[in-house]
C-alpha positions as CSV (number, residue, x, y, z in Angstrom):
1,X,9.6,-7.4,62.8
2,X,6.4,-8.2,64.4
3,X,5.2,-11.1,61.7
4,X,9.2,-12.6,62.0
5,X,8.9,-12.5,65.5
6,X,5.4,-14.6,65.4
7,X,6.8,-16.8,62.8
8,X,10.1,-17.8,64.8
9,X,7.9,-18.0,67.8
10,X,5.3,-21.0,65.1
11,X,8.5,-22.4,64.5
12,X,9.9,-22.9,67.6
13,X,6.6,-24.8,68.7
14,X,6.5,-26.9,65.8
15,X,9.9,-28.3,66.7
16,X,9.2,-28.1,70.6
17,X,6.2,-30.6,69.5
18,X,8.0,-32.7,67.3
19,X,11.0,-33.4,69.7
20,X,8.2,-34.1,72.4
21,X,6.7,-36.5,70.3
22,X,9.4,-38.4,68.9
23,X,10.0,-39.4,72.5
24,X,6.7,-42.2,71.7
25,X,7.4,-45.0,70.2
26,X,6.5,-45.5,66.8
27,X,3.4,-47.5,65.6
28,X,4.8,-47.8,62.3
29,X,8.1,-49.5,61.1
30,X,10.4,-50.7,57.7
31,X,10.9,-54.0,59.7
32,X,7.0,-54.3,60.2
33,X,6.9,-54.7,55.8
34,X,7.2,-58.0,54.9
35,X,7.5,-59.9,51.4
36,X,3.4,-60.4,50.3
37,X,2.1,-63.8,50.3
38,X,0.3,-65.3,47.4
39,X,-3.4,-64.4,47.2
40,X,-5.9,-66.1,49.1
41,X,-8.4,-67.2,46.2
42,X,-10.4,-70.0,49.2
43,X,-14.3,-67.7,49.7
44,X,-14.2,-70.0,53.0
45,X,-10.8,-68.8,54.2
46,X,-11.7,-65.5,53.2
47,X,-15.2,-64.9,55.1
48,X,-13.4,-66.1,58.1
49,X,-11.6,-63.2,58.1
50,X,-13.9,-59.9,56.1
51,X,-17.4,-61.8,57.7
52,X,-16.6,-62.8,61.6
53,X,-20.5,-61.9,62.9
54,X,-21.0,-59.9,66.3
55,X,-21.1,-62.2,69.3
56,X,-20.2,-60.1,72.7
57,X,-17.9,-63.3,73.7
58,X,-15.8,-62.2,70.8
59,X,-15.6,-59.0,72.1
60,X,-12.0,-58.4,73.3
61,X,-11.3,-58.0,77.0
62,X,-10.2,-54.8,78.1
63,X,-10.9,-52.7,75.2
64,X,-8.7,-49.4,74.3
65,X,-11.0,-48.3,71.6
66,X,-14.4,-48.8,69.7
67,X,-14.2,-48.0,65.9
68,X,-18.1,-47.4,64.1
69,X,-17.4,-48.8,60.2
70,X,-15.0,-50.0,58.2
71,X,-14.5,-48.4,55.7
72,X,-10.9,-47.5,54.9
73,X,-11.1,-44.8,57.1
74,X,-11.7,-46.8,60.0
75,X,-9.8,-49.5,59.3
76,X,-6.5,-47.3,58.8
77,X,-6.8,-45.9,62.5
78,X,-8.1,-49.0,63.8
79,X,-5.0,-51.2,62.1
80,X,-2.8,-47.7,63.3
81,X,-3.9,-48.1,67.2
82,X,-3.3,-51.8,67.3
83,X,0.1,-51.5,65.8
84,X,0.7,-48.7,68.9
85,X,0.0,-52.0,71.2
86,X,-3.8,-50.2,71.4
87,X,-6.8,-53.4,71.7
88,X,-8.8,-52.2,69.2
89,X,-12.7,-53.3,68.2
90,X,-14.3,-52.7,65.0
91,X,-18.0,-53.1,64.3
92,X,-19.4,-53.1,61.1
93,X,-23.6,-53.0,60.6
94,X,-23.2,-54.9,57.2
95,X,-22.3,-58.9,57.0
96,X,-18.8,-58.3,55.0
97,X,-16.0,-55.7,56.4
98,X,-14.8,-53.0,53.9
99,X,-17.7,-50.4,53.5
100,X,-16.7,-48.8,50.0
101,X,-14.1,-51.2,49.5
102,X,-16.1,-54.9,49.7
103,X,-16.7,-56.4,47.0
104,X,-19.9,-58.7,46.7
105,X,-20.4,-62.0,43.9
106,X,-23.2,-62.8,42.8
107,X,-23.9,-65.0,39.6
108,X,-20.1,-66.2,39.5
109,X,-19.4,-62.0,38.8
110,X,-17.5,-60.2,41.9
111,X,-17.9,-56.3,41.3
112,X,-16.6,-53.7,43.6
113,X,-19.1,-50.6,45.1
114,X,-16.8,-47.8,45.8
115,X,-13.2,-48.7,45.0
116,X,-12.7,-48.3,41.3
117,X,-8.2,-47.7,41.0
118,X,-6.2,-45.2,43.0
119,X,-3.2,-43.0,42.4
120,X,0.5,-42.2,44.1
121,X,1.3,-45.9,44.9
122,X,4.7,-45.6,43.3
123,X,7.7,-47.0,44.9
124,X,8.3,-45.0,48.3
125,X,5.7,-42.7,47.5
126,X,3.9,-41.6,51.1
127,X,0.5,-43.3,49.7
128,X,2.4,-46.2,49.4
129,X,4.2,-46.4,52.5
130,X,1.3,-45.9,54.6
131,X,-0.8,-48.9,52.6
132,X,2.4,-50.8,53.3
133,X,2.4,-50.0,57.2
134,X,-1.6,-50.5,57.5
135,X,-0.9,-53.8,55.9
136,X,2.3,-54.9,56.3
137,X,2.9,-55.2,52.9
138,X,0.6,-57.9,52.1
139,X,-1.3,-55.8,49.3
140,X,-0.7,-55.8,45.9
141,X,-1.2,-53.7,43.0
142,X,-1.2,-53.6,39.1
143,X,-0.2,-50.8,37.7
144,X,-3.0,-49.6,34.7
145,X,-2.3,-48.5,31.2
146,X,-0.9,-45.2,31.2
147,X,-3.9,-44.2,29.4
148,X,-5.6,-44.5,32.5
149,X,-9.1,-42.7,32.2
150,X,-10.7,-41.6,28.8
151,X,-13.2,-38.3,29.3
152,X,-16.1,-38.5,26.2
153,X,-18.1,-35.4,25.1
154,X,-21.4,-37.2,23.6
155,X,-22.9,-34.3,22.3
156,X,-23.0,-34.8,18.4
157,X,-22.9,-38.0,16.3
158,X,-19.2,-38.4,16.7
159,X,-18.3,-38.1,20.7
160,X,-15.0,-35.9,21.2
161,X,-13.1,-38.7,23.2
162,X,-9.7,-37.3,25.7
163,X,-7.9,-39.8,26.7
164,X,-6.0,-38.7,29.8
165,X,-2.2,-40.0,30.5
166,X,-0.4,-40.6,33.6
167,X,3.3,-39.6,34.1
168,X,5.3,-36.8,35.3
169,X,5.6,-34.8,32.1
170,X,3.6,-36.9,29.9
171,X,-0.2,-36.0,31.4
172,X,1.1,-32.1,30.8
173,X,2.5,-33.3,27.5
174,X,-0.2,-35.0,26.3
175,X,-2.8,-32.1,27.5
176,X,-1.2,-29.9,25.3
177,X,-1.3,-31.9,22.0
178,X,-4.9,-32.6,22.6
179,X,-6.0,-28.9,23.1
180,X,-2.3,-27.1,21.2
181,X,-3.7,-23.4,21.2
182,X,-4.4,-23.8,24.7
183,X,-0.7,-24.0,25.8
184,X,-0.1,-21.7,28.5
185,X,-3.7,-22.9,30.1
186,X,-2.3,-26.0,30.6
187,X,1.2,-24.7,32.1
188,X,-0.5,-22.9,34.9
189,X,-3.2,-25.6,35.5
190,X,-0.4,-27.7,35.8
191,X,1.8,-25.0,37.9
192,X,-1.8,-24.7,40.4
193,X,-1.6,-28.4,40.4
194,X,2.1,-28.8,41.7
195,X,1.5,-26.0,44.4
196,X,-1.4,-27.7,45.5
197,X,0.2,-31.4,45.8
198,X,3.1,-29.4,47.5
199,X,1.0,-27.6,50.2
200,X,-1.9,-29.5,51.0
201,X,-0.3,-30.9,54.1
202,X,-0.5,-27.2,55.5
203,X,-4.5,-27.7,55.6
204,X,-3.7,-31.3,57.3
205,X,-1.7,-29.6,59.9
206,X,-3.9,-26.8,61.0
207,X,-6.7,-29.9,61.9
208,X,-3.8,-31.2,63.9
209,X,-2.4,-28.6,65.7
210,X,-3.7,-26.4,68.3
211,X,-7.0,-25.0,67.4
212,X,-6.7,-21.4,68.9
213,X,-3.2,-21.1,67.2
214,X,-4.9,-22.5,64.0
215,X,-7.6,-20.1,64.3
216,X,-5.2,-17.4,65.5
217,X,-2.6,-18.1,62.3
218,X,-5.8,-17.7,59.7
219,X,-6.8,-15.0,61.7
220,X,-4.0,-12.9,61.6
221,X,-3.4,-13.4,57.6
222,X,-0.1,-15.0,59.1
223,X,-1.2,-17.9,57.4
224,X,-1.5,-16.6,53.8
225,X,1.9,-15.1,54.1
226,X,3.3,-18.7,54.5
227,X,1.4,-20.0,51.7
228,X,-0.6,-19.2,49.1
229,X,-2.7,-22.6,49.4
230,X,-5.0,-20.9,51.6
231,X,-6.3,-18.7,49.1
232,X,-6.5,-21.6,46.6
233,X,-8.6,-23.8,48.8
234,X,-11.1,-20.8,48.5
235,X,-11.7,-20.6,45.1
236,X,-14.1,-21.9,42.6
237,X,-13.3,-24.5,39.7
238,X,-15.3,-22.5,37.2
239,X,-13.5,-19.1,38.4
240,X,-10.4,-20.4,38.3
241,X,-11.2,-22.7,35.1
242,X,-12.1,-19.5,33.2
243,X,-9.4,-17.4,34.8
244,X,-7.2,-19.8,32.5
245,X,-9.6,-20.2,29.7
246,X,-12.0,-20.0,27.7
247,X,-12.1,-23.1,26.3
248,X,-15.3,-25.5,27.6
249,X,-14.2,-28.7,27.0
250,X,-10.8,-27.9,28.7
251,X,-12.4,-26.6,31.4
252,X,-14.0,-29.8,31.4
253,X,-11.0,-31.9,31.5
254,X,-9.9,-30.1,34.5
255,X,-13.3,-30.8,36.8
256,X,-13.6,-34.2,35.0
257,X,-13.8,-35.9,38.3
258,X,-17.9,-35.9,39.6
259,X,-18.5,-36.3,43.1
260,X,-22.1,-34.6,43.1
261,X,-20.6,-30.7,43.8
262,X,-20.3,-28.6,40.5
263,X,-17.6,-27.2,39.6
264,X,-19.0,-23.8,40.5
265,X,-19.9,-24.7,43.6
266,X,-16.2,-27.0,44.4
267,X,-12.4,-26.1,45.7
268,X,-10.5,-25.8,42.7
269,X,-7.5,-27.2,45.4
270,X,-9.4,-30.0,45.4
271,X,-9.9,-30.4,41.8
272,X,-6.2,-30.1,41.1
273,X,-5.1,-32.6,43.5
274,X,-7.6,-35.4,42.0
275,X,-5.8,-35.1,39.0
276,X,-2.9,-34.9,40.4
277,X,-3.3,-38.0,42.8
278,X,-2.7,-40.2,39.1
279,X,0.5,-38.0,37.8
280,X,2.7,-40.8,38.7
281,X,0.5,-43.5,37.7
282,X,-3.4,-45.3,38.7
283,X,-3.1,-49.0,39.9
284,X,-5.7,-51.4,41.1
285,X,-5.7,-54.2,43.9
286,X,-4.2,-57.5,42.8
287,X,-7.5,-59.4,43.9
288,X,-9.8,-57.0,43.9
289,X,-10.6,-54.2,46.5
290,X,-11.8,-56.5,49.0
291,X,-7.9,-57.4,49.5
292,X,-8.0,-53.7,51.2
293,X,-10.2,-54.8,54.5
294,X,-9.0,-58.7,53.8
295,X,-5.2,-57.3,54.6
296,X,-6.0,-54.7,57.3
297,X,-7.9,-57.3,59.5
298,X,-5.4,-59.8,59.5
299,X,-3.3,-56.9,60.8
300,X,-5.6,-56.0,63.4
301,X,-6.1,-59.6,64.6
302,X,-2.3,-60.0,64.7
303,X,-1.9,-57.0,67.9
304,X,-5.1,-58.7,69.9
305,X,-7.9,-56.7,68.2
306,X,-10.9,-58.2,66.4
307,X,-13.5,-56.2,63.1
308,X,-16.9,-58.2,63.8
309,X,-19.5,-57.5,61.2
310,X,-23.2,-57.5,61.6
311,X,-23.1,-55.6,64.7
312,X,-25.1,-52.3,64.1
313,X,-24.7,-49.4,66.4
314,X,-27.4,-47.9,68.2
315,X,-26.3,-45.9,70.4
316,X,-23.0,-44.1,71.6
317,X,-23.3,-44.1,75.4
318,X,-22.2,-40.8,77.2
319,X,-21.9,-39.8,81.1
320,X,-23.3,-37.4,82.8
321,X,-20.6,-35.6,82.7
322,X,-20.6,-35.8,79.0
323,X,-18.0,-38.0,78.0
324,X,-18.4,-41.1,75.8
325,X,-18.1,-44.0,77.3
326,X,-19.3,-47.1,74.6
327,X,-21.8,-47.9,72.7
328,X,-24.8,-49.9,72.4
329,X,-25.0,-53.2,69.7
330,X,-28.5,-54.1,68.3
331,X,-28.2,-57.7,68.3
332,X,-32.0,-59.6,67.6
333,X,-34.7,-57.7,69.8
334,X,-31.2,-57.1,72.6
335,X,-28.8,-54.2,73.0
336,X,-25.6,-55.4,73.9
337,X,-23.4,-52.7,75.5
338,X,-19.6,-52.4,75.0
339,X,-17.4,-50.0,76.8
340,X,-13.9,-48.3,76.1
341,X,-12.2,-45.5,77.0
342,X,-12.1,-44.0,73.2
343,X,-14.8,-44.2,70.5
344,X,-14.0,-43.7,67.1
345,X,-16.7,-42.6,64.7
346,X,-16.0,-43.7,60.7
347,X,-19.5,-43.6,59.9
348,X,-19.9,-39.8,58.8
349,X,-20.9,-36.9,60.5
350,X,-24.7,-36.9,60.1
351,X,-25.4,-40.8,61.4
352,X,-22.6,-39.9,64.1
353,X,-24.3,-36.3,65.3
354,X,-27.8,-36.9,64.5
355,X,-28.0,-40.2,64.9
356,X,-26.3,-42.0,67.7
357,X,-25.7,-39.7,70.3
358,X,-28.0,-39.5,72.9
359,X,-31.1,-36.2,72.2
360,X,-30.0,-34.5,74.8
361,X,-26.7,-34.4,73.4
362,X,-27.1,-34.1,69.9
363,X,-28.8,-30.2,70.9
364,X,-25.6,-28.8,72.3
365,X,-24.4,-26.1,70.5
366,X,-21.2,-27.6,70.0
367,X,-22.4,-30.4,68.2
368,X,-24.7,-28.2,66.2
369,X,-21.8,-25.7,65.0
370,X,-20.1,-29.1,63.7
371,X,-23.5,-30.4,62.1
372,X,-24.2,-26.7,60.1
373,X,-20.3,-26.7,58.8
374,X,-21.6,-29.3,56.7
375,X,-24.5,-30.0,54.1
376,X,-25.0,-33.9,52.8
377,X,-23.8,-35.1,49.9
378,X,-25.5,-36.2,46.6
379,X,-26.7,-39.8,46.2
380,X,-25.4,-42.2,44.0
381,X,-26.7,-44.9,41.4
382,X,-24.5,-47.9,40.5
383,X,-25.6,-49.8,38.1
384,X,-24.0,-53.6,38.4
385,X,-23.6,-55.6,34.8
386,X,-22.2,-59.2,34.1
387,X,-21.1,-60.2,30.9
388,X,-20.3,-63.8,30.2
389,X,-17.2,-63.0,27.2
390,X,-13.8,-62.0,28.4
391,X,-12.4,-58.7,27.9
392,X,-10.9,-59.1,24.5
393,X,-14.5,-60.5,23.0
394,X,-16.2,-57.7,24.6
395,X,-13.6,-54.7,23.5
396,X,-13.5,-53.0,26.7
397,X,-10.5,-51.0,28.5
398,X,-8.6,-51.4,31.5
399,X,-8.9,-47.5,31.9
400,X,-12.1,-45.4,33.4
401,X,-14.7,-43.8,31.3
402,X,-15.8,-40.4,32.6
403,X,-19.1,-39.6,29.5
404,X,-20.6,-36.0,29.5
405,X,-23.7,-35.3,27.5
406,X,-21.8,-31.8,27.0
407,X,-18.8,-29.4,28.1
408,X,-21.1,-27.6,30.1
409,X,-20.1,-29.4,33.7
410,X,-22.7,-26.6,35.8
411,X,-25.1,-26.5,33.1
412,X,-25.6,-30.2,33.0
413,X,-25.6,-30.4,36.6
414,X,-28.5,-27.4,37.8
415,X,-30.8,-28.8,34.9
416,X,-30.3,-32.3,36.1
417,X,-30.5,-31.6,40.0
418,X,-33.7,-29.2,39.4
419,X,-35.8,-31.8,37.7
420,X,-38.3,-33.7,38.9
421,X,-38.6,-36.9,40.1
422,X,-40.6,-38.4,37.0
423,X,-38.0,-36.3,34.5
424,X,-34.9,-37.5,35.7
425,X,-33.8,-41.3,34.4
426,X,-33.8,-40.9,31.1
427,X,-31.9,-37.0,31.5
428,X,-28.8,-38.5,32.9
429,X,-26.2,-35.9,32.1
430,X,-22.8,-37.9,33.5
431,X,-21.5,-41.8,33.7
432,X,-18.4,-43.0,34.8
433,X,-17.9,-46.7,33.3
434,X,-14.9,-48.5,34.8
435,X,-14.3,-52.0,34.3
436,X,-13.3,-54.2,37.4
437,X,-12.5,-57.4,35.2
438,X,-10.6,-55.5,33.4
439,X,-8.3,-54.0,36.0
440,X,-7.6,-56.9,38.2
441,X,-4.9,-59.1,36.3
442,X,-6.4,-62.4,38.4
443,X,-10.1,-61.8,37.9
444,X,-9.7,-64.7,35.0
445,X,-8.1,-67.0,37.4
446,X,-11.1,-66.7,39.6
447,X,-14.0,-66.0,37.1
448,X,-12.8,-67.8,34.0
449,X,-14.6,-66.2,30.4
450,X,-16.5,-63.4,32.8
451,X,-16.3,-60.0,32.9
452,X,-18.2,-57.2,34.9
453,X,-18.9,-53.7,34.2
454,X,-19.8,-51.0,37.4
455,X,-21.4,-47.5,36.0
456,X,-21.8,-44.5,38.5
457,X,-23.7,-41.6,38.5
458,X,-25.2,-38.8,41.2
459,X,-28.8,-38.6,41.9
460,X,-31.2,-36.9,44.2
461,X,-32.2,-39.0,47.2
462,X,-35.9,-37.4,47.2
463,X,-36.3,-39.3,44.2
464,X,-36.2,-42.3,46.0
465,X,-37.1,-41.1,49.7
466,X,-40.9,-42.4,48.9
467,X,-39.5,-45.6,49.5
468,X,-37.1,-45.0,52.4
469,X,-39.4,-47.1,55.1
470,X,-40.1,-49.9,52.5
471,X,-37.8,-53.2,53.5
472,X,-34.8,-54.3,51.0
473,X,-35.7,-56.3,48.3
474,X,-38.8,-55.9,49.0
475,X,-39.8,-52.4,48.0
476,X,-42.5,-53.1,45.2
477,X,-43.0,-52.9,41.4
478,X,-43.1,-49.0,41.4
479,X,-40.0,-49.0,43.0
480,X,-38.5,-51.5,40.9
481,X,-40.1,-50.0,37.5
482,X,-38.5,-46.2,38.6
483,X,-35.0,-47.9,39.3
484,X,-35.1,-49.8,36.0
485,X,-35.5,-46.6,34.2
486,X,-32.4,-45.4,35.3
487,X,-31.0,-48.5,34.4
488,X,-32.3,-48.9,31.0
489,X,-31.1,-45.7,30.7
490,X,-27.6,-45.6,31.1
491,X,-27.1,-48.7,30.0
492,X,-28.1,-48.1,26.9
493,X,-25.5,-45.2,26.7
494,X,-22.9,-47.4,27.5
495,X,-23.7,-49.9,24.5
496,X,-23.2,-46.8,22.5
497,X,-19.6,-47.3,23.5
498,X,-19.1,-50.4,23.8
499,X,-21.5,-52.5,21.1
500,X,-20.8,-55.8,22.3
501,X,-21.4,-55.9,25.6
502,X,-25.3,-55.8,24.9
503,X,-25.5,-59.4,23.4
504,X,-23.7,-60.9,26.1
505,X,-25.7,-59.3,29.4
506,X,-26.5,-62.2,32.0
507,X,-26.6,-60.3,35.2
508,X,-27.3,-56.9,36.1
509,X,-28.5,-55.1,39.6
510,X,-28.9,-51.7,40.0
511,X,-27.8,-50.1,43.7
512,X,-30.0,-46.9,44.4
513,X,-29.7,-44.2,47.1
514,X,-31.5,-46.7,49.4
515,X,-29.2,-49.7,48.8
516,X,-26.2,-47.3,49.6
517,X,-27.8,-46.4,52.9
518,X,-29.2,-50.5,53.7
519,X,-25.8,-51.9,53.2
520,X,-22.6,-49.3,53.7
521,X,-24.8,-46.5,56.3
522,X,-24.4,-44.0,54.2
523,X,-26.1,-40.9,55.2
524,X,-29.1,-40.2,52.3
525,X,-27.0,-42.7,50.1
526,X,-23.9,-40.4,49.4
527,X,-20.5,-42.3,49.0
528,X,-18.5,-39.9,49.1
529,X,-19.7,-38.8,52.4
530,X,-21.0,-35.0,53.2
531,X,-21.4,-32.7,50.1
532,X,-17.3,-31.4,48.6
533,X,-18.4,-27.8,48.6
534,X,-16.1,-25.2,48.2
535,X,-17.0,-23.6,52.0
536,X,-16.0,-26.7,53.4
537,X,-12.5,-26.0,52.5
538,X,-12.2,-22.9,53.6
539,X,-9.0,-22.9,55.8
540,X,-11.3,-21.9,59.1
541,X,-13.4,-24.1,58.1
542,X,-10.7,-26.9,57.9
543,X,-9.4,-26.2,61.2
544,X,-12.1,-26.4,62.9
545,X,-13.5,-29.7,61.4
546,X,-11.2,-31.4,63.6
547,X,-10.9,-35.3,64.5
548,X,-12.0,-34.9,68.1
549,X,-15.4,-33.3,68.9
550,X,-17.4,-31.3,71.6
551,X,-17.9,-35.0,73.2
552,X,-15.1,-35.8,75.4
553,X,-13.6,-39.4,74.6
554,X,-15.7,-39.1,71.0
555,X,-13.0,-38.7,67.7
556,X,-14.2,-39.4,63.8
557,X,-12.7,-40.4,61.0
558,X,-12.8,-41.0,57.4
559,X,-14.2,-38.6,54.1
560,X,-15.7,-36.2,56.3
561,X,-12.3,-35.0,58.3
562,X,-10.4,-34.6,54.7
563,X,-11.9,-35.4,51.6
564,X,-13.8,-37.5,49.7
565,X,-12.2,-40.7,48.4
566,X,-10.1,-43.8,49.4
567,X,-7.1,-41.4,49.6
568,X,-9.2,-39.2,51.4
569,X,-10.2,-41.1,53.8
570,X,-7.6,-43.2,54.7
571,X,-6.3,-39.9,55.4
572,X,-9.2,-38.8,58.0
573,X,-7.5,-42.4,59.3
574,X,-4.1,-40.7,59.7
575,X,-4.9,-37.7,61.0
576,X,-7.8,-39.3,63.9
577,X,-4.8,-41.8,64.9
578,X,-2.5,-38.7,65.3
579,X,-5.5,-37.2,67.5
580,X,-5.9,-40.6,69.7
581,X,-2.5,-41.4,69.9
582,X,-1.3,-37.4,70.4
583,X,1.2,-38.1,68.2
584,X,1.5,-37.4,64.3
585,X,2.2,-40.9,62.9
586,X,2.9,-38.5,59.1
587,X,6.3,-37.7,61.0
588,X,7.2,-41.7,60.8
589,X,5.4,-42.0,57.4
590,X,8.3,-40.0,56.3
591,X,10.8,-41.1,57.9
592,X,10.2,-44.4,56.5
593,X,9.7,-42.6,53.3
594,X,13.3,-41.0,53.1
595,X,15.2,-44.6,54.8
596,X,13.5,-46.4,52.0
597,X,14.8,-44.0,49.5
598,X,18.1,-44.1,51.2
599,X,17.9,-48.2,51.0
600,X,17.1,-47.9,47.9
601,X,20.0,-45.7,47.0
602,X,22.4,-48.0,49.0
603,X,21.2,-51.1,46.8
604,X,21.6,-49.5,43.6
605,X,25.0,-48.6,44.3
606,X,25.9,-51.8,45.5
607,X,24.5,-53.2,42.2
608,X,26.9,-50.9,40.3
609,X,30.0,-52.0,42.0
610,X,29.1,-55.8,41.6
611,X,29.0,-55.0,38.0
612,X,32.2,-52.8,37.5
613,X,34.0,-55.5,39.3
């Protein structure tokens, strides 16, 4: 009686809550979507919008809000704001807007960094219809093979190759003729992987609503009773891999997705919904990723805001009474100071915590309890290559390569971490080779006969940190020698794939822990943000990683409030503007959702009784 009297008692608040909120007005609207224009293909037109440089007369007057980065995080909460009539400022500490999603050319190649295709952009689909709103329908996508990522064992002389397949019963389908005695394996994956999809906005929800009751709901074991996804978030990949069975290169396909955590050591929630995130499909930006900040900008500009680049952050400024305040902008030898009522944080939780607020500040306990929830992430190595032959010449895919040197995920991942520095370049255990060129149906149109290549892989940032205090391009031979190891390396490995592209190599760069840090601030070069471990998905642990902190007037946003990711953190976008604004912007997301199905209902029928007449 007790627990139905506690959950009437939930439910009633939730609906008190929603009805008090509905009140607002919405920053989000069908009418807001508008038919996309044709691609901007002019650099000069372009630069005026992603590389407007920090002046403090282009500062707007009477500021609402100061957002650190933009990333996509960032940039969904900033473009959110400004739609809810907020006058939003953006400052980003490289010279192009975007963070993981600019692009850079160099040699007549343009590659993206972080951005390499995304999932659940189907018609209607919530993913979709909040791009749409951040953009106002103004970005595009192609939709890739449905043979969208191939995962390669390169263990013997003949690599086992997996192609993986998009589609509401074709990925399950398709699992089960590659691995046929493993049948009932891939049922419950699959069964894990709907339940997760399903109830993952529970997690979302406890960040959003009242932490005691959060706390008190977890607690209680109130929470577990509503949903087994808290008990899911908990456990392993490997315990729940071998739980299903015992079948490595299965278990494999199942953690396929590396993000520096081993599957030992990650949520198995989380693996599930990475593979789940391309059930209905993977699709790339028409134009490249650099459309992402290119759209969201314009949108921003439009409501009176402005995304100035080349303005580093020094320092967020805080009262005595320990509010924020503004922040501090290194411009030349000066510190310009900006003020607003609200900063926003999208540059992670380290450089936020350790590194921009004030000494005095960052010792609070408070801000330490936040800091120890968390460990960093692994580094990352891209390695840039330019080919000049079009796809066809060169045989290369449209879909993502994901190449293990065996089925043993954890394995491959101690040995690797453990080594040492001198050991590691040519031990790389793990690529992901995707193919930019490839993906984008107008990269011809704007590099005719070129092509580009982008391989990932994690690395430890010690190996590099002898370097940390040496200048950008400017680092020395030893430096240089080390990185080309690991570049010789996997590049090699590669050509064992794909032959051709050897002969016809006229650009490469490589993009070490140290170039992640120089240009996108990432903390010890991790992209994806602080470390995906399995006790950072705990469900306390979720609720309490919340987008407002111990600093009054201080929120953040981005990978580090959800996950890791562009889905990820545009959702850390989401649920900060729901913080700001006190209001959750999901409940217009899917209203818009469910009138656009119901439009798209209305039309159909419409079309059928044109016809029968």
């Amino acid at each position: 009686m007790w627990l139905l009297l506690w959950m009437v008692s939930f439910m009633v608040w939730v609906g008190g809550t929603i009805w008090f909120f509905w009140k607002k007005p919405s920053p989000y609207s069908v009418a807001s979507v508008r038919p996309a224009e044709p691609l901007v293909l002019d650099q000069k037109i372009r630069d005026k919008v992603l590389k407007q440089g920090f002046t403090k007369d282009k500062v707007p007057e009477n500021l609402d809000a100061i957002i650190i980065g933009s990333g996509i995080g960032g940039m969904t909460v900033a473009a959110t704001l400004a739609k809810a009539g907020k006058k939003v400022l953006v400052l980003e500490q490289h010279d192009v807007a975007g963070g993981c999603c600019h692009t850079f050319t160099e040699k007549g190649f343009e590659f993206d960094v972080g951005l390499h295709y995304f999932g659940q952009l189907h018609e209607n689909g919530l993913f979709r219809v909040a791009f749409d709103q951040i953009t106002e329908g103004q970005l595009q996508f192609a939709e890739l093979p449905q043979h969208f990522d191939s995962v390669v064992i390169d263990e013997g002389e003949k690599p086992r190759v997996y192609p993986i397949l998009s589609g509401r019963v074709e990925m399950e389908k398709n699992l089960k003729k590659l691995f046929p005695d493993e049948h009932k394996a891939v049922e419950e994956f699959f069964k894990d992987m709907k339940l997760a999809a399903r109830r993952i906005p529970l997690l979302a929800i406890l960040k959003l609503m009242p932490q005691w009751l959060a706390l008190f709901l977890l607690k209680s074991g109130i929470a577990d009773l509503i949903s087994p996804v808290f008990r899911l978030s908990t456990s392993s990949s490997t315990e729940m891999n071998y739980k299903l069975t015992s079948n490595k290169d299965l278990h494999l396909v199942f953690s396929y997705y590396f993000y520096g955590t081993a599957p030992k050591e990650s949520s198995y929630l989380i693996n599930a919904l990475l593979l789940h995130h391309f059930k209905r499909g993977a699709y790339y930006p028409k134009g490249g990723a650099s459309e992402i900040p290119f759209h969201i900008t314009r949108v921003i500009q439009k409501y009176g805001g402005r995304v100035l680049v080349r303005a580093p952050v020094s320092r967020i400024l805080v009262d005595q009474s320990g509010a924020a305040y503004g922040v501090t902008v290194k411009k030349g030898e000066d510190h310009v100071e900006i003020r607003a009522p609200v900063i926003i944080s999208n540059c992670g939780i380290f450089n936020t915590f350790q590194k921009l607020l004030p000494p005095e500040i960052q010792s609070k306990p408070g801000i330490q309890s936040r800091v120890d929830m968390m460990r960093p992430g692994k580094a990352s190595f891209l390695l840039f290559s330019g080919f000049d032959a079009t796809q066809e010449e060169l045989g290369i895919p449209r879909n993502s390569v994901y190449v293990f040197k065996s089925n043993d995920m954890d394995g491959m991942m101690d040995e690797y971490f453990s080594m040492s520095k001198d050991e590691a370049p040519e031990n790389v255990p793990m690529l992901l080779l995707t193919f930019p060129s490839a993906k984008d149906p107008g990269s011809q149109i704007k590099h005719p006969g070129k092509s580009c290549m982008t391989i990932l892989t994690m690395v430890n940032y010690e190996w590099f940190e002898e370097w940390k205090d040496t200048r950008v391009r400017k680092r020395g031979d030893d430096y240089f020698d080390y990185k080309m190891r690991f570049t010789n390396y996997i590049f090699d490995w590669a050509c064992k794939l794909f032959p051709k592209i050897r002969d016809r190599l006229v650009y490469q760069e490589a993009a070490t822990p140290l170039t992640n840090m120089h240009y996108l601030g990432s903390h010890l070069g991790a992209i994806y943000a602080t470390d995906q471990n399995i006790e950072r998905f705990y469900a306390e642990a979720v609720a309490r990683n919340r987008c407002d902190t111990p600093v009054k007037n201080l929120y953040l946003s981005g990978q580090d409030i959800f996950s890791c990711g562009i889905a990820g953190a545009l959702h850390g976008g989401l649920l900060c503007a729901s913080t700001v604004l006190n209001y959750p912007v999901y409940i217009d997301l899917l209203f818009i959702k469910k009138k656009l199905k119901w439009m798209k209902a209305r039309e159909m029928e419409k079309q059928v009784k044109q016809k029968q007449q």
